[in-house]
C-alpha positions as CSV (number, residue, x, y, z in Angstrom):
1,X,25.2,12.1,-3.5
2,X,29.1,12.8,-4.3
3,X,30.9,16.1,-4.3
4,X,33.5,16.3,-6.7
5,X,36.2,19.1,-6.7
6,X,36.6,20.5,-10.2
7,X,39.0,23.0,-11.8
8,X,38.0,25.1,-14.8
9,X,40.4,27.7,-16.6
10,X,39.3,31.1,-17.0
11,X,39.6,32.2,-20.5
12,X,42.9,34.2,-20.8
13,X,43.0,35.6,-17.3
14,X,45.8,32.9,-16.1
15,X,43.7,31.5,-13.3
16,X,41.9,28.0,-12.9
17,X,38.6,28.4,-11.1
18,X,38.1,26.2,-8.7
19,X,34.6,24.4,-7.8
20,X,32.4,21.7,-6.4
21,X,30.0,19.2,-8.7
22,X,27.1,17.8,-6.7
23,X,25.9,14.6,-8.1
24,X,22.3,13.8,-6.5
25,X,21.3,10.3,-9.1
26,X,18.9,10.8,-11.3
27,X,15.5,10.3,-12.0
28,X,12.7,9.4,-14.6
29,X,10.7,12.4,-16.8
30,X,7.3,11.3,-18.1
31,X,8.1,10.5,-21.2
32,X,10.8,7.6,-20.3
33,X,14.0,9.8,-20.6
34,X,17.2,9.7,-17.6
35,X,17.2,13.3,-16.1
36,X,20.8,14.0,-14.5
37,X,20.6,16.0,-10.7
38,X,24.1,18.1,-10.5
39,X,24.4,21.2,-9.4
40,X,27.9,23.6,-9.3
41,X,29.1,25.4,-6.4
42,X,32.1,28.0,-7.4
43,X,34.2,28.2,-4.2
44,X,35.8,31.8,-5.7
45,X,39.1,30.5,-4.9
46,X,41.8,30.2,-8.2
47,X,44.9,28.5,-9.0
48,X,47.8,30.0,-11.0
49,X,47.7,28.7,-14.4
50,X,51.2,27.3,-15.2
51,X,53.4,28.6,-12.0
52,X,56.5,29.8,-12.6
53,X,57.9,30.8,-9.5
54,X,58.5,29.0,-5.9
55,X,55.9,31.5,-4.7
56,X,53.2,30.6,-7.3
57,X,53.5,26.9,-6.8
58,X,53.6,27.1,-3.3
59,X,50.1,29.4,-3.0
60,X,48.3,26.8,-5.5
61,X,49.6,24.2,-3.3
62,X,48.2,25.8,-0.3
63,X,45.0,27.2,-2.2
64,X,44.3,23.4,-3.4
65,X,45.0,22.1,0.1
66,X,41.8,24.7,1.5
67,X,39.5,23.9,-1.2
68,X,39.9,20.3,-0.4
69,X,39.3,21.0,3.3
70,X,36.1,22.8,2.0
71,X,35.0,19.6,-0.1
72,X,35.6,17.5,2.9
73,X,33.8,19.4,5.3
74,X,31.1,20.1,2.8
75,X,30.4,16.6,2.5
76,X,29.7,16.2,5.9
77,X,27.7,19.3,6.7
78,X,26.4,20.0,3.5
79,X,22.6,18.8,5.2
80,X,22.6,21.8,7.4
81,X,23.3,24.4,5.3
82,X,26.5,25.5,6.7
83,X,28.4,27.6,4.6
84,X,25.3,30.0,3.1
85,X,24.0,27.0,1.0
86,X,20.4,26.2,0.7
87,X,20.2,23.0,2.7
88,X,19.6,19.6,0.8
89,X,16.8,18.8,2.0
90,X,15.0,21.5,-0.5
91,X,17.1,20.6,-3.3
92,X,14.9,17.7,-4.2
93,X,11.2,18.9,-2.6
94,X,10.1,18.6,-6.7
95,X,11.6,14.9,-7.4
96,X,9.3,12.5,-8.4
97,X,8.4,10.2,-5.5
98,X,7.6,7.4,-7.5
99,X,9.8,7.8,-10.6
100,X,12.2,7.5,-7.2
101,X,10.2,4.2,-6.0
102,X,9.9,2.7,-9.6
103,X,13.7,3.1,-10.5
104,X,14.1,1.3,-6.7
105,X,12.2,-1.3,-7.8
106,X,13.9,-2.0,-11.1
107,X,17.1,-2.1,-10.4
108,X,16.9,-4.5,-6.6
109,X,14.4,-6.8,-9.2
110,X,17.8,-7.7,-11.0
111,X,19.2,-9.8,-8.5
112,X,15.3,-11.3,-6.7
113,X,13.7,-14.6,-7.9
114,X,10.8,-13.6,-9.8
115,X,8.1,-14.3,-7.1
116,X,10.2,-11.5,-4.8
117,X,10.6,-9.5,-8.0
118,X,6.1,-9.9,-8.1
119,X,6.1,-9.2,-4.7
120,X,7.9,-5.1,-5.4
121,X,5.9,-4.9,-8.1
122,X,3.0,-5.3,-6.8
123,X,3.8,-3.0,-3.8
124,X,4.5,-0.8,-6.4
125,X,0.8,-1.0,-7.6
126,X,-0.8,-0.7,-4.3
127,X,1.7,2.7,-3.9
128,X,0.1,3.6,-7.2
129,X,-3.4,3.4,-6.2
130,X,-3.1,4.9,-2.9
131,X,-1.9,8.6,-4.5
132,X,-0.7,7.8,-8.3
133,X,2.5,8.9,-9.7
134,X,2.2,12.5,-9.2
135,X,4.2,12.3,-5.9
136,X,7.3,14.5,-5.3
137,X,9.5,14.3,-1.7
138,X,8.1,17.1,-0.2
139,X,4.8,15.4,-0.2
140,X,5.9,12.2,1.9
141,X,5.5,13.5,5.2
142,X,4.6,11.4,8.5
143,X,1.4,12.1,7.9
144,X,1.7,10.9,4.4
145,X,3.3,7.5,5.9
146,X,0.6,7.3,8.3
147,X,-2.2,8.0,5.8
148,X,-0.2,4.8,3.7
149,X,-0.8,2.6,6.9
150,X,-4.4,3.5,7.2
151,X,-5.0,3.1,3.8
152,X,-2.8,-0.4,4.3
153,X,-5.3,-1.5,6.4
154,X,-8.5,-0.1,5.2
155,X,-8.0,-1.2,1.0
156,X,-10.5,-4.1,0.0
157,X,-8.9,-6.9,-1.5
158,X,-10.7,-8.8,-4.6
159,X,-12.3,-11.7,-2.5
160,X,-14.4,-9.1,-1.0
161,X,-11.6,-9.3,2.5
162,X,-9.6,-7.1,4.4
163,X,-5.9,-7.8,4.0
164,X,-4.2,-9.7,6.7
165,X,-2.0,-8.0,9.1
166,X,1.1,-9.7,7.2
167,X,0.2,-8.8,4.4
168,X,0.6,-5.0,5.2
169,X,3.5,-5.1,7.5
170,X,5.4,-6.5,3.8
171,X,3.6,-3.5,2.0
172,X,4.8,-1.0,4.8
173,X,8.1,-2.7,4.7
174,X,8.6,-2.1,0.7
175,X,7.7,1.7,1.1
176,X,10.3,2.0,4.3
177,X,12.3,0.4,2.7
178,X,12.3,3.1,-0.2
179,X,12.7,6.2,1.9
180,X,15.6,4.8,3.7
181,X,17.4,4.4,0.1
182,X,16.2,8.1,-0.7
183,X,18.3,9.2,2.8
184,X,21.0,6.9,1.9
185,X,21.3,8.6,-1.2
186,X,20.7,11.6,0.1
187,X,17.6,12.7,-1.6
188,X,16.1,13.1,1.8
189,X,17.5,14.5,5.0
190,X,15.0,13.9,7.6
191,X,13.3,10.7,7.7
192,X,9.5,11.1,7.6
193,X,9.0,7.6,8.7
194,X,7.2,7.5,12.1
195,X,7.6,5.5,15.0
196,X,5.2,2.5,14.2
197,X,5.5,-1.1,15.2
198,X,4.8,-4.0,13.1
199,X,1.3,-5.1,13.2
200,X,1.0,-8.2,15.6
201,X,0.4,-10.7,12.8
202,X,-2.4,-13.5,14.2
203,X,-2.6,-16.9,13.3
204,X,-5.7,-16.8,10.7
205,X,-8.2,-19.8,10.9
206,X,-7.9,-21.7,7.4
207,X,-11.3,-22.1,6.1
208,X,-11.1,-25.4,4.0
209,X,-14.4,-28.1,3.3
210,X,-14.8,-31.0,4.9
211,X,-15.2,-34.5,3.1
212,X,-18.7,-34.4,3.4
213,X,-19.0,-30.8,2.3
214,X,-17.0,-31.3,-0.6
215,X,-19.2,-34.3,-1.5
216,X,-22.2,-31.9,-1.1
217,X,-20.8,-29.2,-3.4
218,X,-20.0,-31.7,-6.1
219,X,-23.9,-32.8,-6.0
220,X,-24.8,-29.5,-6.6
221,X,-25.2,-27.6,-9.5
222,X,-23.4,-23.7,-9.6
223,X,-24.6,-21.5,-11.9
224,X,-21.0,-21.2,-13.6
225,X,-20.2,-24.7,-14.2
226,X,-16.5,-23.8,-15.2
227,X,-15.9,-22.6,-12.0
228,X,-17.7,-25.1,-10.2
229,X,-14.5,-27.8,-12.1
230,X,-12.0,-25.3,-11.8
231,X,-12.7,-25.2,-7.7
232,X,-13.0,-29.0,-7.2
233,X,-9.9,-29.6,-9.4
234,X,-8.0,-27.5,-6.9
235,X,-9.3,-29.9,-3.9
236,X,-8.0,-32.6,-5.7
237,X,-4.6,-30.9,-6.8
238,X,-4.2,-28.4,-4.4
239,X,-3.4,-25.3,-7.1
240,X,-3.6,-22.0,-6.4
241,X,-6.1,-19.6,-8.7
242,X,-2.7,-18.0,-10.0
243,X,-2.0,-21.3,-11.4
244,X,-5.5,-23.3,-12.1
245,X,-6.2,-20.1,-14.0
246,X,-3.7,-20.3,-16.3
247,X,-3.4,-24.0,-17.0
248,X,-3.3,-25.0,-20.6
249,X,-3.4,-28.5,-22.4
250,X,0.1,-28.3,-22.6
251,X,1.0,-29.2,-19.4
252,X,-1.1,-32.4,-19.3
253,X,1.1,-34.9,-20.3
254,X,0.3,-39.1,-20.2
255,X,3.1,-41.6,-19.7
256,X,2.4,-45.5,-19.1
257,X,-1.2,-44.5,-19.2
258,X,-1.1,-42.2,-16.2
259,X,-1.8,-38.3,-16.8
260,X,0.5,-35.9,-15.1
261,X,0.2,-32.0,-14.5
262,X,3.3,-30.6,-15.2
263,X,3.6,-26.8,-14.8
264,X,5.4,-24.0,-12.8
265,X,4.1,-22.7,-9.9
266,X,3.7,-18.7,-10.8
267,X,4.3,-17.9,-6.9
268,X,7.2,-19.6,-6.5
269,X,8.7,-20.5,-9.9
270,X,9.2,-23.5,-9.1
271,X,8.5,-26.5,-11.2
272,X,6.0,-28.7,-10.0
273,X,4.9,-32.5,-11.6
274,X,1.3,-34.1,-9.9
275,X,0.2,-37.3,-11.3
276,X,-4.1,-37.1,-11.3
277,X,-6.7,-38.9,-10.4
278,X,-9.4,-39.6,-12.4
279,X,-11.3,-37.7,-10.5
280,X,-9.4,-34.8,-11.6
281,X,-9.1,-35.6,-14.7
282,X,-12.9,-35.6,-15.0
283,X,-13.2,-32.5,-14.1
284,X,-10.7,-31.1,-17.1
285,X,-13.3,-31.0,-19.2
286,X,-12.7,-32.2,-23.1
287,X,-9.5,-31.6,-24.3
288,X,-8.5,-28.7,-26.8
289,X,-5.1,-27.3,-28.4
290,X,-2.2,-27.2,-26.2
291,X,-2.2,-23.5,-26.3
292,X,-5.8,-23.1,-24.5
293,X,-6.8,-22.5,-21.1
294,X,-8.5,-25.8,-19.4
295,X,-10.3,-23.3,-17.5
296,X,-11.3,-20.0,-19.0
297,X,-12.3,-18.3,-16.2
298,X,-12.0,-14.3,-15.4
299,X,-9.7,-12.4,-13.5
300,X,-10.1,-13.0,-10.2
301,X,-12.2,-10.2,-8.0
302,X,-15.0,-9.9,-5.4
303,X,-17.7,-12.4,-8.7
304,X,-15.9,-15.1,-8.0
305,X,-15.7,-14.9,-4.1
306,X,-19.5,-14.0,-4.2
307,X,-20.6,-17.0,-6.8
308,X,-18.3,-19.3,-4.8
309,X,-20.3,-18.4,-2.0
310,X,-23.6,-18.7,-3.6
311,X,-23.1,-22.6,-4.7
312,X,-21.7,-23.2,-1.2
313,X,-24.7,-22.0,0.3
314,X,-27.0,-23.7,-2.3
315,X,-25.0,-27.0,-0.9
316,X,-25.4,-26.1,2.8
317,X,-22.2,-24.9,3.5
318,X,-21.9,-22.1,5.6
319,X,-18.1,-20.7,5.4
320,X,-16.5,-17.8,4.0
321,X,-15.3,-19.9,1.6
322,X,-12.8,-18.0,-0.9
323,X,-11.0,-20.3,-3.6
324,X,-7.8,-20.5,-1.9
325,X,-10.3,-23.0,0.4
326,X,-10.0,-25.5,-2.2
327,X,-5.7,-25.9,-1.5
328,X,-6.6,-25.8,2.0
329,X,-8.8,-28.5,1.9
330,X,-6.1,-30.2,-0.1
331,X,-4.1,-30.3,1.8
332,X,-6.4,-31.3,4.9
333,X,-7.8,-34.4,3.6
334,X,-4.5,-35.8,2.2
335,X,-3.1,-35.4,6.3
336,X,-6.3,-36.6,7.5
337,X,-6.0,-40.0,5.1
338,X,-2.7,-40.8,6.2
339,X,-0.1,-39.1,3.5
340,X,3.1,-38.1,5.3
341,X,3.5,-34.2,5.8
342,X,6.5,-33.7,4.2
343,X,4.8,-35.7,0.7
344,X,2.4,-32.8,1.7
345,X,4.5,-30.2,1.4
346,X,6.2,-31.7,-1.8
347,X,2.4,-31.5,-3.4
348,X,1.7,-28.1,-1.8
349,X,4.9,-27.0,-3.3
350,X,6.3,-25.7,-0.1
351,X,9.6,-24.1,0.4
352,X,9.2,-24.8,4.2
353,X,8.0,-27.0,6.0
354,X,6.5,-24.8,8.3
355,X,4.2,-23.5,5.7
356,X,2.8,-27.2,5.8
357,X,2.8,-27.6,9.6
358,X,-0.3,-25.4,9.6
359,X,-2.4,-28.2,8.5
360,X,-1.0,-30.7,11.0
361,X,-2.2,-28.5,13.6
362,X,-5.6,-28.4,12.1
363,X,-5.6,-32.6,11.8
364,X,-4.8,-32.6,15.5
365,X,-7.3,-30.5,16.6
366,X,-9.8,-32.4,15.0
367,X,-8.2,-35.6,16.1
368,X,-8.1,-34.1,19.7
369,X,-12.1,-33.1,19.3
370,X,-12.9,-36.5,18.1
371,X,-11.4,-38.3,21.1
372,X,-13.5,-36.0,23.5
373,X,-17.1,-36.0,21.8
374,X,-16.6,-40.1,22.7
375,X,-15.2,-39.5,26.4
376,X,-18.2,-39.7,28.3
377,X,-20.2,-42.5,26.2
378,X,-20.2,-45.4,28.8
């Protein structure tokens, strides 16, 4: 918000009106167009247009001088409707929320890498589904934040899985993070946001297929063959679904006689080059124009969780397997056969290296669990 102090001469009377402009921002209608908030305040004090006398000039000096005082201490106790005003907390009760929330989003996406810029846009989404866009301020109340939480930690995602608890600390964080702007720009007063703490975020148990699992599964037949190649090519590449699913024959490139994978990871944006077996390759299936998918598979919800889960059992494998299992089991047999962790995070296409530690725990524990089946043999 900004209060500006504006003059405005009244016809032929020989005074200047003097008054305040209240800016608020703006915000989106329905139809896409920029909808100004200002409103006036006339202060009912005048100046002396064109002062002749000593008299005259020294009144509009003084007369200027109060209405500035005014401005000033409007500014800072404008929120508790001092002065006879309607306080501004009601001023904006009929904003749009989200119109609010999707501006927020469009103009911090400007300066984010693209995978943060996914990451508010998709917060966005989950926002949307939780109460659509129909939302002004006066609805987001603490119990409309608390209602968010629960509905946080309640939403089914598309493997068929409850979202993990860091997972909806980020979404929380993205909505708090759009109320506090609305009080910074004083669209709000009072902040609705209650007293929470973060969720204590657990370390989750990677699910990922042993050697001899994996050898079972690939034995096996699954009633959607495409999917069966698309999973197995991730164990032997370590892709996420976001970027097995959208591989096309243009990023398989040969040089020397070696085939490479050369694509950008769609999390990350990073660029990423894997030469691949020929195991891998096998699995590619024959090849087409550079524009087409390798593996046209559907968008990814609770089928393909379920079928996965159907072939695994068919195979004898009892885990809750999802298809992010196939880059964890990646990434678990290339630690277990000797490839040095950070080459493992290179492949992985980790920012961190702590992202990759994970796996060196899980080696270790099965190192550690080896050594003691054999403690008591002689």
């Amino acid at each position: 918000m900004t209060i500006t102090l504006r003059q405005r001469k009244k016809g032929k009377s020989g005074k200047i009106s003097l008054y305040l402009e209240i800016y608020h921002g703006t915000s989106t209608t329905e139809d896409g167009k920029i909808k100004y908030h200002r409103e006036f305040q006339y202060l009912n004090m005048y100046l002396i247009d064109k002062p002749k006398t000593e008299a005259d000039k020294q009144q509009n000096k003084e007369t200027l001088h109060l209405a500035k005082q005014i401005k000033n201490k409007y500014e800072l106790e404008y929120n508790t409707g001092r002065f006879g005003l309607q306080p501004l907390k009601n001023k904006h009760k009929d904003t749009n929320f989200y119109d609010y929330y999707f501006n927020f989003v469009k103009k911090k996406s400007k300066t984010l890498k693209k995978s943060t810029q996914r990451s508010w846009t998709s917060a966005l989404k989950i926002f949307e589904k939780f109460r659509g866009k129909a939302i002004t301020f006066s609805d987001v109340n603490k119990k409309f934040c608390n209602d968010f939480m629960e509905y946080l930690q309640e939403r089914i995602l598309p493997d068929g899985e409850k979202p993990m608890n860091s997972s909806i600390n980020n979404q929380y964080f993205y909505f708090s993070s759009v109320i506090r702007s609305a009080l910074e720009d004083k669209i709000i007063t009072e902040n609705p946001l209650p007293k929470t703490k973060r969720l204590k975020v657990k370390k989750t148990k990677k699910i990922y297929l042993t050697l001899e699992e994996l050898r079972s599964l690939v034995k096996t037949d699954c009633k959607y063959p495409i999917l069966k190649n698309a999973f197995l090519f991730s164990c032997l590449t370590g892709l996420r679904w976001s970027d097995v699913s959208k591989l096309t024959w243009e990023e398989i490139e040969e040089t020397d006689g070696e085939k490479y994978l050369v694509y950008t990871q769609k999390k990350t944006d990073d660029p990423n080059r894997l030469l691949l077996s020929e195991q891998a390759i096998n699995y590619l299936g024959e090849r087409s124009e550079f524009t087409d998918k390798i593996f046209n598979l559907p968008k990814y919800d609770t089928f393909i969780t379920q079928r996965l889960r159907i072939w695994c059992g068919d195979a004898g494998v009892n885990k809750k397997i999802t298809f992010h299992s196939s880059r964890h089991t990646f990434a678990v047999l290339q630690l277990s056969n000797g490839t040095p962790i950070f080459t493992v995070q290179k492949l992985l296409g980790h920012a961190s290296i702590n992202s990759t530690m994970v796996y060196a725990d899980i080696v270790d524990s099965e190192k550690n669990d080896a050594m003691k089946r054999i403690s008591n043999i002689l």
